[in-house]
C-alpha positions as CSV (number, residue, x, y, z in Angstrom):
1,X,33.6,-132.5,-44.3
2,X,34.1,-134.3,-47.5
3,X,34.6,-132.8,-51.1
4,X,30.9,-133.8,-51.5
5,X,29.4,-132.6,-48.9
6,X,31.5,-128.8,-49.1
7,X,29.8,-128.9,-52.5
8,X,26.6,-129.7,-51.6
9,X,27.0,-126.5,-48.8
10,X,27.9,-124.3,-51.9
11,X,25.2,-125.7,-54.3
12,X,22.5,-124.8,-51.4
13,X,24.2,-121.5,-50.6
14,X,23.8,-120.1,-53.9
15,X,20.4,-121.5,-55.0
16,X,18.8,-119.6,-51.6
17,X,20.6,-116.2,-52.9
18,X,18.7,-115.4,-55.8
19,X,21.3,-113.9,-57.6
20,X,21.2,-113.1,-60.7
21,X,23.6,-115.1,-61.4
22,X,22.2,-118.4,-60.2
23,X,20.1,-118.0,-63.5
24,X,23.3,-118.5,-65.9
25,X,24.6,-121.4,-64.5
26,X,21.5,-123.4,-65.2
27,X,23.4,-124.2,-69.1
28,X,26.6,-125.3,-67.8
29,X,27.6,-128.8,-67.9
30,X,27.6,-130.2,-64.0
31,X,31.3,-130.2,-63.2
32,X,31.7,-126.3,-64.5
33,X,28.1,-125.2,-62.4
34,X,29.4,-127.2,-59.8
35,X,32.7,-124.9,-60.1
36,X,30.8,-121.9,-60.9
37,X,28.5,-122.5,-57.2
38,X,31.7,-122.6,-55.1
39,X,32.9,-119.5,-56.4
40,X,30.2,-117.8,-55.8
41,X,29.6,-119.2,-52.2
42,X,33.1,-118.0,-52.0
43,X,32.9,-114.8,-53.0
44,X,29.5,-114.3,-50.8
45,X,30.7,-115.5,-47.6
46,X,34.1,-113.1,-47.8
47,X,31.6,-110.2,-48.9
48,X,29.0,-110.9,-45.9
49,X,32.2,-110.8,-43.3
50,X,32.5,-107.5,-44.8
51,X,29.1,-106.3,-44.7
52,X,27.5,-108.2,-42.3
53,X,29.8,-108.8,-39.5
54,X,28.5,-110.0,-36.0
55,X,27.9,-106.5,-33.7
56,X,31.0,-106.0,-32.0
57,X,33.3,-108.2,-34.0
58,X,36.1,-107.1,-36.2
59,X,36.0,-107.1,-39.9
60,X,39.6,-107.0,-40.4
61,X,39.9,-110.2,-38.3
62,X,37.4,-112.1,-40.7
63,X,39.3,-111.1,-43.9
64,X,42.6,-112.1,-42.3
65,X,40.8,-115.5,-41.5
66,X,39.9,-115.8,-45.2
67,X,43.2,-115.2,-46.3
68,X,44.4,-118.0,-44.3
69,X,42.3,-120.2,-45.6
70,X,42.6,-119.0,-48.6
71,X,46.1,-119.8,-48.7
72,X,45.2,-123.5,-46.6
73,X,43.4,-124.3,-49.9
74,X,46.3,-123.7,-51.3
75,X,48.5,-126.2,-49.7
76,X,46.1,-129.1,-49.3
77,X,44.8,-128.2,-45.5
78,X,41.3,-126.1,-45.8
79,X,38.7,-126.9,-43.1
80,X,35.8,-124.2,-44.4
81,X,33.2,-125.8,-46.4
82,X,33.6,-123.4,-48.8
83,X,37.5,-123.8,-49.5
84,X,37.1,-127.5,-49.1
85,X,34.7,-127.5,-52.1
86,X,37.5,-124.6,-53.5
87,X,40.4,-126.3,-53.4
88,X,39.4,-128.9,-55.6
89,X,37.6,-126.7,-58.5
90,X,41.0,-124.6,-58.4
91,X,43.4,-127.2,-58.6
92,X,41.6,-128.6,-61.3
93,X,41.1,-125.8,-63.2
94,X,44.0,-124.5,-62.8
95,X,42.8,-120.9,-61.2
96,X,45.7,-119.0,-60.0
97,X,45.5,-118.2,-55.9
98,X,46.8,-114.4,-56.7
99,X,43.1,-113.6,-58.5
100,X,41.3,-114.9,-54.9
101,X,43.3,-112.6,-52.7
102,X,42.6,-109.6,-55.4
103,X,39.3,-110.4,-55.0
104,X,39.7,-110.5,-51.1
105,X,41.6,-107.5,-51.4
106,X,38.7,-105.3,-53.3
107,X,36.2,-106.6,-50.8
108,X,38.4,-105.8,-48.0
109,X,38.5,-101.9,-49.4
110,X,35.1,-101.5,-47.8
111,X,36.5,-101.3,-44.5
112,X,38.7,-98.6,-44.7
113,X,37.2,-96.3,-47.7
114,X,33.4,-94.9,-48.1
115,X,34.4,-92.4,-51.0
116,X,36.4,-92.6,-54.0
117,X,38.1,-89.2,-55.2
118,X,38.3,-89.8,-58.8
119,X,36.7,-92.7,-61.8
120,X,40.4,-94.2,-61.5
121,X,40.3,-94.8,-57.9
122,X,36.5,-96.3,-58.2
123,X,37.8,-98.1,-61.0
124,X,40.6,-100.2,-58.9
125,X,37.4,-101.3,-56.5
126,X,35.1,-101.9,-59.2
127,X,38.3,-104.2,-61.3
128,X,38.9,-106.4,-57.3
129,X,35.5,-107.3,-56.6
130,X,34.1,-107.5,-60.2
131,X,36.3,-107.8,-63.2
132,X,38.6,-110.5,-61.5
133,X,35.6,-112.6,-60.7
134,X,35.0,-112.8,-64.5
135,X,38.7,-113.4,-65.0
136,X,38.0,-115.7,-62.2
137,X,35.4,-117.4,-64.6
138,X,37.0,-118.0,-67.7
139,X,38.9,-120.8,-66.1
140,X,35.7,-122.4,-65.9
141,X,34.4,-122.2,-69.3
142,X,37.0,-122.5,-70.2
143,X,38.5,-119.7,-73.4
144,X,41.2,-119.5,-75.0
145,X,41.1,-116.3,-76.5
146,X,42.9,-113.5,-75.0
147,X,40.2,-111.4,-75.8
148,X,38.4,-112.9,-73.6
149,X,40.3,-111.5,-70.6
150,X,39.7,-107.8,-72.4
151,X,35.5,-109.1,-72.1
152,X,35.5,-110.5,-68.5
153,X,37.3,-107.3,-67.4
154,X,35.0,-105.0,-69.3
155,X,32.2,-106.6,-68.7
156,X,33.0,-106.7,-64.6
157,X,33.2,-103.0,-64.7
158,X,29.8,-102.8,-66.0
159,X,28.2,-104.6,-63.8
160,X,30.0,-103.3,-61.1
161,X,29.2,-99.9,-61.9
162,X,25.5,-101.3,-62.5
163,X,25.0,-102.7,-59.2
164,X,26.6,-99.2,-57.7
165,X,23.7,-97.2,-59.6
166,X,21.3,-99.5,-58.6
167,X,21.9,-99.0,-55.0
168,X,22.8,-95.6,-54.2
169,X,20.1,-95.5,-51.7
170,X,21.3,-98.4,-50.0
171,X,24.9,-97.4,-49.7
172,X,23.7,-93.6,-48.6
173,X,22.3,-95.6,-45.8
174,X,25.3,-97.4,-44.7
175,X,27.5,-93.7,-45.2
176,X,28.5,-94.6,-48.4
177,X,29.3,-92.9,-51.6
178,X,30.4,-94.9,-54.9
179,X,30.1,-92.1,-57.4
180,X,33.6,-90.4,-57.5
181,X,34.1,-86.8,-55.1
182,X,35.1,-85.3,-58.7
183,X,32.2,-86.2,-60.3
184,X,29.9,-85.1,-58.0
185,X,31.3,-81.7,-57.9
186,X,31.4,-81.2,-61.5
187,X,27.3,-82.0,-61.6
188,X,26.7,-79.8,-58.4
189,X,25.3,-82.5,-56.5
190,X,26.8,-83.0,-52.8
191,X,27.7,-85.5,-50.2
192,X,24.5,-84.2,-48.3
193,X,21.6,-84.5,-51.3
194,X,23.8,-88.0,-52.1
195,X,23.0,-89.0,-48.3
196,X,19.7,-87.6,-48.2
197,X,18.5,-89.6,-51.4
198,X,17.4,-86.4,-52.8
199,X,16.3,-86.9,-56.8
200,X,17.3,-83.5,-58.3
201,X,18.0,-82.1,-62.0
202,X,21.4,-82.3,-61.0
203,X,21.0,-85.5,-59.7
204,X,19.5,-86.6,-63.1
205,X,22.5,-85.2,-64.7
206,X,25.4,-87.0,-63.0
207,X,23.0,-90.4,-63.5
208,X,22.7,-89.6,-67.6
209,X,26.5,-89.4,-67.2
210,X,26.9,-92.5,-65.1
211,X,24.6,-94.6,-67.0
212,X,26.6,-93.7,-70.5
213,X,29.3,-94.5,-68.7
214,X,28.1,-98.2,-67.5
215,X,26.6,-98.5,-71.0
216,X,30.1,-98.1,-72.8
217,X,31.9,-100.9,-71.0
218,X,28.7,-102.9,-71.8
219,X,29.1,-102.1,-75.2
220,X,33.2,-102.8,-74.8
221,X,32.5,-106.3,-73.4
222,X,29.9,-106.8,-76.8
223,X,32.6,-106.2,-79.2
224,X,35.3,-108.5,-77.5
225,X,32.6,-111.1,-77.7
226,X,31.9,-110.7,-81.5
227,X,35.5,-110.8,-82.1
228,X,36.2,-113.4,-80.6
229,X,36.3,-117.4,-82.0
230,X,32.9,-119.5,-82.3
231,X,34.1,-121.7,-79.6
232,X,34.4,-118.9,-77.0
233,X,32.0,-117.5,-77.5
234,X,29.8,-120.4,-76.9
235,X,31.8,-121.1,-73.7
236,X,30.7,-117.8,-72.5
237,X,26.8,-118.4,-72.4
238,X,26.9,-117.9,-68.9
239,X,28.5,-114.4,-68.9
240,X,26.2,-113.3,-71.9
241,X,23.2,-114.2,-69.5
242,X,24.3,-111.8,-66.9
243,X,24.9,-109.4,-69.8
244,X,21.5,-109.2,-70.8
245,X,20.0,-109.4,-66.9
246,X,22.6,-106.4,-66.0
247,X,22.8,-104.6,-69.6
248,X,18.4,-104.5,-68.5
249,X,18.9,-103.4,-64.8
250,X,20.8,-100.1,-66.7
251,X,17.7,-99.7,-68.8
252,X,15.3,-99.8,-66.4
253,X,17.3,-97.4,-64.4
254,X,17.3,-94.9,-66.9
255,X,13.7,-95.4,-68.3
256,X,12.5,-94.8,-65.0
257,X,14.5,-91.4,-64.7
258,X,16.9,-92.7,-62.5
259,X,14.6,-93.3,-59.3
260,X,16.8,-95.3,-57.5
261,X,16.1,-94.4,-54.1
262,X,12.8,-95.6,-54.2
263,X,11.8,-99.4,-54.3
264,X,15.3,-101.6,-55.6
265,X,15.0,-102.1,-59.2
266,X,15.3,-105.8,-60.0
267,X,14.3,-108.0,-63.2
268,X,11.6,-110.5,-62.1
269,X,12.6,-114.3,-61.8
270,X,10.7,-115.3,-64.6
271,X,12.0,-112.4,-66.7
272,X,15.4,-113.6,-66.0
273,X,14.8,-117.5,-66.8
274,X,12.9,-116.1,-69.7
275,X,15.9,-113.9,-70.9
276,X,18.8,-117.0,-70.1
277,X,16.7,-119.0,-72.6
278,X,16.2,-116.5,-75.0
279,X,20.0,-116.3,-74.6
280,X,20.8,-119.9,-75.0
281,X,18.8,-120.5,-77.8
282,X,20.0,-117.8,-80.0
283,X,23.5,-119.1,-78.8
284,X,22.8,-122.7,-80.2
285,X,21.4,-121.6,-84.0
286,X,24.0,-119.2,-84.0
């Protein structure tokens, strides 16, 4: 497969997601979208051998495959259309290999833990899968600020902690808890109301808690930005887009009294385009 035609594959991949974050990439410049597609193909296709492995295959097996080619993109040699079209955004940019294999290394905790004991444990996850994709990211646009490590890794947490929120009844599905064993305990709410999606005052209570505690790395990531030099912060359109899609998700959630086991809150595809643009032209007058 040629360079073209891998990033062509991740180009198609990501516009048929409907991620959220397909909506901030629409105000990059094309070699950084470009960049900013294969990355996320990347980081899809390692998460769906995770989550979405063939009955009766192994996990484990798929992440070890991924590491190999993670570390054939490396050297010169991939031969998946996603680390073909990786190879070349990474060498370019300069993105350092040991961030990939955190990542792959976060996604890989899923096989082997459903529960978290404590925030710091939970934390750890949330930082692999989440916070090193941003870190991930700023070789793309390209900062120079350290603060903008302090804002990627911030900001990861909070939508990492977001997207757990979000999908409590999801994960309760698959056997899954997110919220840390401490936590629970201290709010009286158990394992067994967690996995029978039951909405309780003491469910509301650990969510008021939660929620604060998404809301202050949001906040975290906001004053990193404002600190940091004109030209970064223009650079980091893109993240400030998912800011205000994820920083809504967390409002919604709490305006409607936490009812996440119900239907899966989402912002509208129009809301989002409407809230990227709002975004972007506050960023150019600014």
């Amino acid at each position: 497969m040629t360079s073209d035609e891998a990033q062509a594959y991740c180009t198609a991949l990501t516009k048929r997601s409907g991620s959220n974050f397909y909506y901030s990439f629409f105000f990059l410049p094309r070699t950084r979208r470009d960049a900013m597609y294969t990355i996320y193909a990347f980081c899809r296709e390692v998460d769906n051998a995770v989550d979405e492995a063939p009955a009766g295959s192994d996990p484990h097996d798929a992440i070890r495959q991924w590491r190999n080619e993670l570390a054939a993109a490396y050297r010169g040699a991939p031969t998946f259309p996603v680390t073909i079209s990786l190879a070349e955004h990474a060498r370019r940019l300069a993105i350092p290999r040991t961030l990939f294999e955190e990542l792959i290394a976060g996604m890989e905790m899923d096989l082997d833990r459903n529960r978290y004991a404590t925030f710091e444990d939970l934390r750890l996850y949330c930082y692999r899968v989440a916070s090193v994709v941003g870190l991930i990211c700023l070789r793309v646009f390209g900062t120079t600020s350290p603060l903008a490590d302090d804002y990627a890794v911030d900001l990861g947490l909070a939508f990492q902690l977001t997207n757990i929120l979000r999908d409590l009844g999801t994960d309760a599905d698959r056997g899954r808890i997110y919220l840390p064993q401490d936590e629970l305990v201290r709010f009286g709410y158990g394992e067994d109301a967690m996995l029978a999606k039951t909405h309780s005052p003491a469910f509301r209570q650990l969510m008021h808690f939660q929620t604060e505690r998404a809301a202050g790395y949001y906040e975290r990531a906001e004053q990193a930005f404002r600190r940091m030099p004109a030209a970064d912060r223009r650079a980091l359109l893109p993240a400030e887009i998912m800011r205000g899609i994820y920083s809504r998700i967390l409002r919604r959630i709490v305006a409607d009294e936490y009812r996440v086991f119900g239907p899966r809150i989402t912002v509208s595809p129009a809301r989002r385009l409407a809230l990227a643009t709002g975004i972007w032209l506050k960023s150019r007058f600014a």
